[in-house]
C-alpha positions in Angstrom: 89.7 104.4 129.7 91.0 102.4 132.7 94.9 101.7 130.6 95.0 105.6 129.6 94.2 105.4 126.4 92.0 106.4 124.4 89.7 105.2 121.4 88.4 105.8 117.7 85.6 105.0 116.5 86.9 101.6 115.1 88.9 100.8 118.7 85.7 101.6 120.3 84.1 98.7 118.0 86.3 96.4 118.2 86.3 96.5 121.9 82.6 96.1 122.3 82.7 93.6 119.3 84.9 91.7 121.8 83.4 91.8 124.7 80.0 90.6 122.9 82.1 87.1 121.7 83.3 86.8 125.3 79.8 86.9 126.3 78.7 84.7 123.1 81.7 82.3 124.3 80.7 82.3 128.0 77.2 81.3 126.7 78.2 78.7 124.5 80.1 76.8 127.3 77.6 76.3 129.2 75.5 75.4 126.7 77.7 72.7 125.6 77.3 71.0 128.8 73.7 69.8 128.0 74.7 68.3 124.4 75.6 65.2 123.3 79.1 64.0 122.6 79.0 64.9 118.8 77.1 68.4 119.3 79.8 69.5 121.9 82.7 68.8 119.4 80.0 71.5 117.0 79.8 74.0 119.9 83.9 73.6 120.5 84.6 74.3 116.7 82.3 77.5 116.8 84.1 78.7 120.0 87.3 78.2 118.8 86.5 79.9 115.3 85.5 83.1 117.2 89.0 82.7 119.6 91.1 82.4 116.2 89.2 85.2 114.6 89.8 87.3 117.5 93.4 86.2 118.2 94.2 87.1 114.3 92.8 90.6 114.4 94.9 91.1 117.9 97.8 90.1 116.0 97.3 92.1 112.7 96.7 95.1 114.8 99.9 94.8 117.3 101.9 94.4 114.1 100.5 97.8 112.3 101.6 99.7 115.4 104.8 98.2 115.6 
């Protein structure tokens, strides 16, 4: 890896599981463009359950190492 390190099976997953929901995020904002006012506030709540979920799994990780 470019940082050194090096991965597990699960790290390896996770880090392809992640750069999947960028891609699904990426897609979904530029989707929302073309929707309506009450669709966009749909597609915002999807993106920013996948943010959260990925945000809380960062966090639960960095603390196990610690």
């Amino acid at each position: 890896m470019a940082w050194g390190g090096s991965l597990n099976k699960d790290g390896s997953d996770y880090v392809r599981n992640l750069r999947e929901a960028d891609n699904v995020i990426k897609f979904l904002e530029g989707f929302k463009r073309q929707l309506e006012a009450e669709e966009k506030q749909i597609v915002s709540d999807t993106i920013n359950i996948i943010v959260n979920l990925y945000t809380k799994e960062s966090k639960n990780d960095s603390e196990t190492l610690k």
